[in-house]
VMD Tcl script that builds the backbone (N, CA, C; Angstrom):
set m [mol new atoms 309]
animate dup $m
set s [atomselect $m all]
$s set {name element resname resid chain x y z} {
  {N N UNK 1 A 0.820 -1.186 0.000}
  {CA C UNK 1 A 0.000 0.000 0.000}
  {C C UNK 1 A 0.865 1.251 0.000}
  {N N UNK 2 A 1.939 1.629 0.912}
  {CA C UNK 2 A 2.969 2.552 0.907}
  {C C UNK 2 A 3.574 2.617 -0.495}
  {N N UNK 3 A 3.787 1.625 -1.144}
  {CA C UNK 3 A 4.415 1.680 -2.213}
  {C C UNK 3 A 3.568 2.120 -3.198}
  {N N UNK 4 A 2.479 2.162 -3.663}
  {CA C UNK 4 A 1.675 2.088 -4.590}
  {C C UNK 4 A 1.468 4.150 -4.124}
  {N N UNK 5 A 0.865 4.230 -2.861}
  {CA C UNK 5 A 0.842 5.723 -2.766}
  {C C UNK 5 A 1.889 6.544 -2.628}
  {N N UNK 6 A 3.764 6.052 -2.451}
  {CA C UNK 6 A 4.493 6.726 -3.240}
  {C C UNK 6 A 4.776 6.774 -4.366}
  {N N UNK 7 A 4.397 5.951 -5.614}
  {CA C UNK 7 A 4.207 5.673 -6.821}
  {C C UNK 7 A 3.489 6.953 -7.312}
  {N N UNK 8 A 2.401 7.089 -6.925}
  {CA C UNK 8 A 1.492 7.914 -7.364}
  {C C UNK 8 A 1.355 9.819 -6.632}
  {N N UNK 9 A 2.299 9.609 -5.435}
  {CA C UNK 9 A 2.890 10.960 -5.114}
  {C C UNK 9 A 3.771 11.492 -6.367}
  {N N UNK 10 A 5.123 10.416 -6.344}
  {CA C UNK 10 A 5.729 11.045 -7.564}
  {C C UNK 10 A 5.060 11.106 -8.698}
  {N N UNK 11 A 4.419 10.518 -9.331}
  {CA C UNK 11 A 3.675 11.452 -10.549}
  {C C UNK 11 A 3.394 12.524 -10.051}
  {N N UNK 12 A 1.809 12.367 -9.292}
  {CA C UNK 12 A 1.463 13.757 -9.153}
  {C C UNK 12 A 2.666 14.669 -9.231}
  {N N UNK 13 A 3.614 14.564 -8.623}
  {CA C UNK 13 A 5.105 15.520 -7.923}
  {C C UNK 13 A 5.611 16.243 -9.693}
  {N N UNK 14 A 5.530 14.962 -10.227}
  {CA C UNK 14 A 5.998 15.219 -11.803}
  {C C UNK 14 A 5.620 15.917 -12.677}
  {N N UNK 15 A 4.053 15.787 -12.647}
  {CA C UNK 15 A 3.008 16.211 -12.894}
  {C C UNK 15 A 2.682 17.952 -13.222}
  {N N UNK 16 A 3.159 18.153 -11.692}
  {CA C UNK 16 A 2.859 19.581 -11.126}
  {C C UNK 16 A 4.193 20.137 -11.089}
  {N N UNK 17 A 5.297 19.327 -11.608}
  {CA C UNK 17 A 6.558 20.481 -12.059}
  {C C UNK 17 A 6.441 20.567 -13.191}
  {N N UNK 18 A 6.473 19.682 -14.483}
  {CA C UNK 18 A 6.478 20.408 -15.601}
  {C C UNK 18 A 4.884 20.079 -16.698}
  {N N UNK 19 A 4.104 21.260 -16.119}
  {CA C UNK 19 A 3.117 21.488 -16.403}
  {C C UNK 19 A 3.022 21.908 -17.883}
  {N N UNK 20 A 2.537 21.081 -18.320}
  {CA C UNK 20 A 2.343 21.417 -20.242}
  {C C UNK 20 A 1.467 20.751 -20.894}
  {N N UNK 21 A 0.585 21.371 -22.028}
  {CA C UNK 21 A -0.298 20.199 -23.016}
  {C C UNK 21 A 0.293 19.644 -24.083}
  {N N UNK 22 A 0.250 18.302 -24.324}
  {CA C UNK 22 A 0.284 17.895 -25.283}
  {C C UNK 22 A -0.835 18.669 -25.995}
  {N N UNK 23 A -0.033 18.599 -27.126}
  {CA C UNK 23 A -0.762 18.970 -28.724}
  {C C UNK 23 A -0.042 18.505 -29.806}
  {N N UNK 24 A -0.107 16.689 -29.193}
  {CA C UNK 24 A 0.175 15.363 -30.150}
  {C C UNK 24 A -0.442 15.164 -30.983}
  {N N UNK 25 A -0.294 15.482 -32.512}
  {CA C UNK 25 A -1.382 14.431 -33.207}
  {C C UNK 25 A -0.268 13.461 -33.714}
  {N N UNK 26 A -1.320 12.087 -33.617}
  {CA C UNK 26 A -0.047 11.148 -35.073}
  {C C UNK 26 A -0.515 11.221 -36.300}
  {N N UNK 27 A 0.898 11.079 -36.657}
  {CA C UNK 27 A 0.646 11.185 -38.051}
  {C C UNK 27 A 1.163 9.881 -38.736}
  {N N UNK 28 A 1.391 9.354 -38.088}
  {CA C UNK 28 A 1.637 7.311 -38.579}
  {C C UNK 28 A 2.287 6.739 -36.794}
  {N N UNK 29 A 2.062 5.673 -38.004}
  {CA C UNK 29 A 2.452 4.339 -36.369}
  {C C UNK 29 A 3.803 4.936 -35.983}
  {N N UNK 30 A 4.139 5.224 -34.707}
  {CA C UNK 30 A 5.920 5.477 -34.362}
  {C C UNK 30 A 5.964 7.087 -34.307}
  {N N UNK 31 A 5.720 8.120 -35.122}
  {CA C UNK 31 A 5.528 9.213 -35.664}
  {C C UNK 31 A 4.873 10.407 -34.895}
  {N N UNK 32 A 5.026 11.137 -34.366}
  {CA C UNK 32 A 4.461 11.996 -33.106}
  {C C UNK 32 A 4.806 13.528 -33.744}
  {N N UNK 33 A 3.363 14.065 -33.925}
  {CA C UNK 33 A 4.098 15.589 -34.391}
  {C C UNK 33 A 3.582 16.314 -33.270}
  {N N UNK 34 A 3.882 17.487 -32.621}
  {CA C UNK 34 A 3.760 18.082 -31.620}
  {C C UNK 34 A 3.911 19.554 -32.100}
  {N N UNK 35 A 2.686 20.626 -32.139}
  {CA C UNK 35 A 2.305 21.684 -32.360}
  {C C UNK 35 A 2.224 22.822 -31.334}
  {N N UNK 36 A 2.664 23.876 -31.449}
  {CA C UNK 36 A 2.413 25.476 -31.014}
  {C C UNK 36 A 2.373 26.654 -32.018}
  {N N UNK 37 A 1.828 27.363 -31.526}
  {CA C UNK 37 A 1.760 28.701 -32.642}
  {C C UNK 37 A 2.700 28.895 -33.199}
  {N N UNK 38 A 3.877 28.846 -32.901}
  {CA C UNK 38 A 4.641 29.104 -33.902}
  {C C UNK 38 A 5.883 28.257 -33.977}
  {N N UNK 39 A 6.261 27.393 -33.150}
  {CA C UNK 39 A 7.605 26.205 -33.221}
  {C C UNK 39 A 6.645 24.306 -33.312}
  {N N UNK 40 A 7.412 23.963 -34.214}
  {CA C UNK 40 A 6.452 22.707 -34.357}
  {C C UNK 40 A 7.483 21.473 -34.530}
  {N N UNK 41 A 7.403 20.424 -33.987}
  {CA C UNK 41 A 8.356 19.414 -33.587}
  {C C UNK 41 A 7.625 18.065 -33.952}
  {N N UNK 42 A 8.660 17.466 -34.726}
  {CA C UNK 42 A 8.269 15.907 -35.344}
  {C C UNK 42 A 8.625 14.896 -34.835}
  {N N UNK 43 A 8.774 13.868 -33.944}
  {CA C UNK 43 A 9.549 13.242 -33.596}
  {C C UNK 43 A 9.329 11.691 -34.310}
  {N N UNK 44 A 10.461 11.189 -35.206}
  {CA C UNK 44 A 10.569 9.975 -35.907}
  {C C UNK 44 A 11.579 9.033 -34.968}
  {N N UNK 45 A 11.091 8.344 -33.938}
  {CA C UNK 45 A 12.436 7.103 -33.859}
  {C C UNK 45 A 13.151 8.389 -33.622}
  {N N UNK 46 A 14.427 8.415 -33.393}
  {CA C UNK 46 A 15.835 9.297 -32.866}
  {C C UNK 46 A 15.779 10.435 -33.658}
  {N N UNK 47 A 15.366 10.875 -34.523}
  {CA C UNK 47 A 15.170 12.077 -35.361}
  {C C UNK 47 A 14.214 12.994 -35.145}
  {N N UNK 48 A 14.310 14.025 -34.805}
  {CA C UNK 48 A 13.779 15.254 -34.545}
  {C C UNK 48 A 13.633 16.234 -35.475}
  {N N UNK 49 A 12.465 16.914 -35.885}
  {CA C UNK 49 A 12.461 17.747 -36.857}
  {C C UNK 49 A 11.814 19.160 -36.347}
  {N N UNK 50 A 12.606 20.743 -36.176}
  {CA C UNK 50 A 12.017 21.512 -35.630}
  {C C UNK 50 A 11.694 22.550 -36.308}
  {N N UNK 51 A 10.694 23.147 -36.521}
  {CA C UNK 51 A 10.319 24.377 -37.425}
  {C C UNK 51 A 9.849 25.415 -36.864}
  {N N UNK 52 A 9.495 26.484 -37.468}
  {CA C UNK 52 A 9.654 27.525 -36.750}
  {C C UNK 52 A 10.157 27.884 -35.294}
  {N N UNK 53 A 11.528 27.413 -35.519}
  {CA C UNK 53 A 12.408 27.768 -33.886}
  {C C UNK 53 A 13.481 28.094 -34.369}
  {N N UNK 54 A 13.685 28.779 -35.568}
  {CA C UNK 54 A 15.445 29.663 -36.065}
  {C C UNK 54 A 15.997 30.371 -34.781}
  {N N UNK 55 A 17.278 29.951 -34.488}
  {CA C UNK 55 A 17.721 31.017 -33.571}
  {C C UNK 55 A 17.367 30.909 -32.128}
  {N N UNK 56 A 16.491 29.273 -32.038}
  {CA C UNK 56 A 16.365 28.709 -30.865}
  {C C UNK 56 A 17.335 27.846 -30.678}
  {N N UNK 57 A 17.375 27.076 -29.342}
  {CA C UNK 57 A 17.872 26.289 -28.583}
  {C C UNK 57 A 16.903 25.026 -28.203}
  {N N UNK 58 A 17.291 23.686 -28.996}
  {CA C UNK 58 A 16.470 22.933 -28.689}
  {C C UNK 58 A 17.415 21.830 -27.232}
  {N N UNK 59 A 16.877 21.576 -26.062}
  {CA C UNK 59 A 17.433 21.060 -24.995}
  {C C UNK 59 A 16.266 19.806 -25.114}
  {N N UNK 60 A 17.362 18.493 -24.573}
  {CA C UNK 60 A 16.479 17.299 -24.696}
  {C C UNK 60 A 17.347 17.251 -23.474}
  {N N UNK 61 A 15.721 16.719 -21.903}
  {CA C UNK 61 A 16.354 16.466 -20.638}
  {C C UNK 61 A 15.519 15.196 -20.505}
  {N N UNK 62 A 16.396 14.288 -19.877}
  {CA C UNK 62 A 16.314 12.754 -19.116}
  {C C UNK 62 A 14.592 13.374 -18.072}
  {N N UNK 63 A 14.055 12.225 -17.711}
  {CA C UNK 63 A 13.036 12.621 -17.127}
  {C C UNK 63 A 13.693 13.014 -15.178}
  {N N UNK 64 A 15.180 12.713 -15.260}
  {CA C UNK 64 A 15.437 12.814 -13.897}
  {C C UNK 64 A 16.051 14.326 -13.856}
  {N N UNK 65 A 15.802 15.264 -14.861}
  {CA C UNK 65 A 16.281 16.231 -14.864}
  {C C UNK 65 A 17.727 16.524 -15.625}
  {N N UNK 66 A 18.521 15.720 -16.007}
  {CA C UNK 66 A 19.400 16.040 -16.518}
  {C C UNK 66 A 19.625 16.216 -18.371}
  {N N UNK 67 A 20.425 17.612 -18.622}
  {CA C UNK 67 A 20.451 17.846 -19.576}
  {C C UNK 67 A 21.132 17.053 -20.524}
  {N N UNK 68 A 20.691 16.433 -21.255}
  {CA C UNK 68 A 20.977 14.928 -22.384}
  {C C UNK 68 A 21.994 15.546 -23.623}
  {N N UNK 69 A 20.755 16.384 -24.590}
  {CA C UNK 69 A 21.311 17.238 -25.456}
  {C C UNK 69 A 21.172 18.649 -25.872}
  {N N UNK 70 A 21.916 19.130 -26.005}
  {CA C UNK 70 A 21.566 21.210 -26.117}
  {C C UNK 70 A 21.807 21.302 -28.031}
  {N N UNK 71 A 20.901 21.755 -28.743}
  {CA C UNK 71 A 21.171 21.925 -29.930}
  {C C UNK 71 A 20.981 23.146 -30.107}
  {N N UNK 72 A 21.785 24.032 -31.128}
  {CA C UNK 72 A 21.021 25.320 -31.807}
  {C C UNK 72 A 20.398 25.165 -32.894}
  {N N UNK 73 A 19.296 25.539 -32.961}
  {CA C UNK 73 A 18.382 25.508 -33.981}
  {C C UNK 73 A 18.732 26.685 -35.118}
  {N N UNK 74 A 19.024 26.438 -36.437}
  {CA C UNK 74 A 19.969 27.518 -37.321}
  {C C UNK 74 A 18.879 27.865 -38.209}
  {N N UNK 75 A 18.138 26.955 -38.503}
  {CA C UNK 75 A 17.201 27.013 -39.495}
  {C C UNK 75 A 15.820 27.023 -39.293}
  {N N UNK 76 A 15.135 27.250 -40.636}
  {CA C UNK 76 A 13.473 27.231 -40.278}
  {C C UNK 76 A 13.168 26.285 -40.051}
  {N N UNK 77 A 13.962 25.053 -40.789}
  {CA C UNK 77 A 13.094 23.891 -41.050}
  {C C UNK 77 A 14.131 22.827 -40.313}
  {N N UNK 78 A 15.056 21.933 -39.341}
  {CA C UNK 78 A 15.818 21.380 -39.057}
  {C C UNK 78 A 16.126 20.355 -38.592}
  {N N UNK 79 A 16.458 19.070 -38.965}
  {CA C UNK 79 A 16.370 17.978 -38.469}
  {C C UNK 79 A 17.729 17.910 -37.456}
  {N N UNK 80 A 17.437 16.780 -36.448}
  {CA C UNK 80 A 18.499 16.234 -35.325}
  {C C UNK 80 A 18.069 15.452 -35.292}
  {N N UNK 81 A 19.074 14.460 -34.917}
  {CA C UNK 81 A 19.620 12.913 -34.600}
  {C C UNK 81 A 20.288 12.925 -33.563}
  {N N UNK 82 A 19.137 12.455 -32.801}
  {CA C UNK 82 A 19.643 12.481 -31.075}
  {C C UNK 82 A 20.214 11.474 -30.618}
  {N N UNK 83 A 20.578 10.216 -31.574}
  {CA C UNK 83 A 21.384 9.267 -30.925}
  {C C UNK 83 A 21.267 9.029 -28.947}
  {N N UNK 84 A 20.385 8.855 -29.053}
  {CA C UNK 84 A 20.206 8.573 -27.175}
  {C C UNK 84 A 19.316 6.879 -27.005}
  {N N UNK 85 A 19.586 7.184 -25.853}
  {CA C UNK 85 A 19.292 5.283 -25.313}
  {C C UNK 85 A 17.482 5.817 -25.249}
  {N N UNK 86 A 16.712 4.822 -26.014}
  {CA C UNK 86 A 15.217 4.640 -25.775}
  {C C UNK 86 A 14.549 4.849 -24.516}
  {N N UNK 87 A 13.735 6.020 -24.153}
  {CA C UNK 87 A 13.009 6.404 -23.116}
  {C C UNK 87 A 12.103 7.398 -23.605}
  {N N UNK 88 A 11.688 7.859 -22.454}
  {CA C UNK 88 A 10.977 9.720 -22.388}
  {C C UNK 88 A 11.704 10.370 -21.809}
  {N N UNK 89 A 11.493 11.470 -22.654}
  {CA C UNK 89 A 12.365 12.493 -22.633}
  {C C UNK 89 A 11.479 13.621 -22.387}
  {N N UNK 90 A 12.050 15.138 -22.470}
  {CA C UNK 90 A 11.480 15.998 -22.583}
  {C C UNK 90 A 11.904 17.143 -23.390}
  {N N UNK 91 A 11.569 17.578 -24.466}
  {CA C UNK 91 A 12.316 18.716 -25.054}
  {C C UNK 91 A 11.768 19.879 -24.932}
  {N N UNK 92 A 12.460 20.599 -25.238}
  {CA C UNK 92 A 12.294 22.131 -25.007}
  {C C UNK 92 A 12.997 23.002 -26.164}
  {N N UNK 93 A 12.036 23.717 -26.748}
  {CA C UNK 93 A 12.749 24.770 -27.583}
  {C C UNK 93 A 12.103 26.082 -27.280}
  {N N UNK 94 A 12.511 26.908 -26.997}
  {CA C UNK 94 A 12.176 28.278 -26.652}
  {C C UNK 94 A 11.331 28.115 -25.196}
  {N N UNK 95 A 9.864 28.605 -25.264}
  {CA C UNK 95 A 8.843 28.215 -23.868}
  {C C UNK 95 A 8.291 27.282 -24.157}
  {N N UNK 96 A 8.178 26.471 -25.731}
  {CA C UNK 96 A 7.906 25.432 -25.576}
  {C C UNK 96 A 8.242 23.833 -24.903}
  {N N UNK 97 A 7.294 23.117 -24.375}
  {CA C UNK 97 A 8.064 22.058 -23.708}
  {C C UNK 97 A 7.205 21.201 -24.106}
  {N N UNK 98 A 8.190 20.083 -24.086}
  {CA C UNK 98 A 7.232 18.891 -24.804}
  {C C UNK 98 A 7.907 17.567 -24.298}
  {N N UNK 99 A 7.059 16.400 -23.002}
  {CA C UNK 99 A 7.467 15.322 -22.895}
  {C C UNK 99 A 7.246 14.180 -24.487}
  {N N UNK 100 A 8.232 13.622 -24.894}
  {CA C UNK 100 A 8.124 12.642 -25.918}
  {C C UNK 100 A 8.961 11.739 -25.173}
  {N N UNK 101 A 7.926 10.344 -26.262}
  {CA C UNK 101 A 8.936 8.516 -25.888}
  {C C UNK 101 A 9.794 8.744 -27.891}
  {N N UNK 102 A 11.296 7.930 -27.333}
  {CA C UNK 102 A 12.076 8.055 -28.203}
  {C C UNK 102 A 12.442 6.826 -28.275}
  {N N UNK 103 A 12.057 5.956 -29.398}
  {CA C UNK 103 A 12.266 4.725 -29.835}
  {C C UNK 103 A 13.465 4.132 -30.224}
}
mol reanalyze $m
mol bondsrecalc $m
mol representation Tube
mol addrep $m
């Protein structure tokens, strides 16, 4: 019983630090596109595709908080290859934040 209601503290805990909506649609099996007004993020398997974020900073953090990868975003349109071990992650480009699973 202790275990099951610290289980579910830490979510909640998780939960209520990084507060954000998905605005997932798929767009095929594996395939996750993730939308905001103006920066929009694809995620294929280890490949990342970010648009409208020129002149941003895209940061991919471990769900334990630590910073994985820091990219600059140069272009309108920009793919990355995050080469990282399969989990969830969380990225961030500008105020956008976005938890994704990386296959």
């Amino acid at each position: 019983m202790k275990k099951h209601l610290l289980i579910y503290s830490l979510t909640l805990i998780l939960l209520m630090a990084f507060p954000f909506v998905m605005n997932a649609v798929p767009v095929a099996p594996g395939i996750e596109q993730v939308m905001d007004d103006d920066v929009n993020m694809t995620v294929n398997g280890q490949i990342v595709t970010v648009t409208g974020a020129q002149g941003e900073t895209l940061e991919v953090v471990s769900l334990t908080g630590r910073r994985v990868i820091t990219v600059k975003i140069e272009s309108p349109a920009q793919k990355v290859e995050l080469n990282i071990p399969k989990g969830c992650y969380i990225l961030k480009v500008g105020k956008v934040v976005r938890k994704v699973s990386i296959h």
